[in-house]
Structures are given as structure tokens and as C-alpha cells.
N, C-alpha and C positions, 0 to 999 in steps of 0.2 A: 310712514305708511304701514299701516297692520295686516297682516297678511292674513286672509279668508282662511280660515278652518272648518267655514260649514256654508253649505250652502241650503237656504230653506225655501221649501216651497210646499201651497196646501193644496190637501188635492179633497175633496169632498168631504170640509173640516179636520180633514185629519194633516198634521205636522208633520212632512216629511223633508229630516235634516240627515241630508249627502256629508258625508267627513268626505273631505276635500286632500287630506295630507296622507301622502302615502305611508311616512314612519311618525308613530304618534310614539314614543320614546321618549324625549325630552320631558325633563320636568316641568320648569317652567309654561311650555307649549300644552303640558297637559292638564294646568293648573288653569291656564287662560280658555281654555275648550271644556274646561267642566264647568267655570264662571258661565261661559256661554249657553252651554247647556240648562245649567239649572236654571238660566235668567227667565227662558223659556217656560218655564214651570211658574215659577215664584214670581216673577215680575208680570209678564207677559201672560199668563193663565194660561196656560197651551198643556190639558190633556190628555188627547189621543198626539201620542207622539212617533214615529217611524224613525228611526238607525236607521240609515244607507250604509254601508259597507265596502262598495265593490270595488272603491281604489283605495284601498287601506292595503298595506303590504305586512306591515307589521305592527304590534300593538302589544307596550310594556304591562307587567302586573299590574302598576301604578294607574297603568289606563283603564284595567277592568275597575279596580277598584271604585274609579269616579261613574262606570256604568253602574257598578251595586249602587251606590248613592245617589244616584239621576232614576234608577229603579224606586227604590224608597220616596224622595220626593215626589215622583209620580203616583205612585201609591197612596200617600198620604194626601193628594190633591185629590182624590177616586179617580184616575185617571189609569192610562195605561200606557205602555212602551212596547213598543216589540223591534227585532230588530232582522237586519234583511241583508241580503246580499256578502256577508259574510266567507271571504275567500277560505280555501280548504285550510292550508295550515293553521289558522286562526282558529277556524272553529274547532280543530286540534285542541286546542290550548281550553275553550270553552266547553269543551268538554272533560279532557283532564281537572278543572279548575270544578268541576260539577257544574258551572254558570247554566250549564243550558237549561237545569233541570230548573234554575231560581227565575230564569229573561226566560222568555216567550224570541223563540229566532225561525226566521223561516228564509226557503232557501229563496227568494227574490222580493219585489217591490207590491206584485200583484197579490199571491200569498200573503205578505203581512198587510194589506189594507184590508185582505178578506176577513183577519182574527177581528177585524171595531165594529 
């Protein structure tokens, strides 16, 4: 059985996918969630896209990495990504990392539907 790393739900056309795992660390685990992610894009057409955040506890470089690259194919689709709910030490890291300045992040669910 595969264990859910996202849970997706639309809310007035726009794609809002909850990360589900509270340490996205693993390699592996992070390779399978970026698959997922981009499938979203590239398979599935899905555009207006929303990050959920708010039970992620920890999140490796590796894992920003596949956000720059889930940024880009969204981009390259004309589409857009913003991301939400983002806990404090994290968005630490998203800012030291400059990310914030590259992702579009707001601080909850209602905020990032308002940027589509």
C-alpha cells in the first residue's frame, strides 16, 4: 500500500494539494512527491496550483529544490503556483534560501486563492 503524500482538492478551478507528511527528508519519499507533483502539471493540465503547508514540520534542501522545478513547469504551462500555510521555521529556511522572493507564499489558504 502507498502511503498518501498529498491530498488534492479543487476549490473554484484552482488545485489545492495539502502535503500530508510532516518530514519530507527522505530521498526517495521526495522523489515520489515531486513525480506527483509534476504529474499534476504535465499529465493532468492542472495550472492554478496551491501548496498547503501546514502539517509539514520539516522540509530538506532537496525538497525546495523539487519546488524550484514544480515552479518552472508551472511556469512553462502559463500557469501558476503559490504556496500557503507554510509553518514559521520553514519559511525561515525560504527566506534565507531567497525562495520567497522566486514562489509567490502567503500566510494561509484564503490569501493564496485571493493571488488566481
Amino acid at each position: 500500500m502507498t502511503k498518501n503524500r498529498i491530498d488534492i482538492e479543487e476549490i473554484s478551478g484552482i488545485t489545492v494539494v495539502k502535503l500530508l507528511e510532516k518530514k519530507i527528508l527522505d530521498e526517495a519519499n521526495i522523489e515520489e512527491l515531486g513525480r506527483e507533483l509534476f504529474a499534476l502539471v504535465e499529465t493532468n493540465g492542472h495550472r492554478k496550483l496551491i501548496l498547503e503547508f501546514s502539517d509539514v514540520e520539516y522540509l530538506s534542501s532537496a525538497a525546495l529544490g523539487k519546488l524550484i522545478t514544480l515552479h518552472k513547469k508551472v511556469g512553462a504551462a502559463k500557469g501558476k503556483l503559490v504556496l500557503c500555510g507554510i509553518p514559521k521555521e520553514i519559511l525561515e529556511v525560504f527566506k534565507i534560501t531567497q525562495l520567497d522572493r522566486i514562489l509567490t507564499i502567503c500566510a494561509d489558504l484564503d490569501g493564496a486563492i485571493a493571488k488566481f
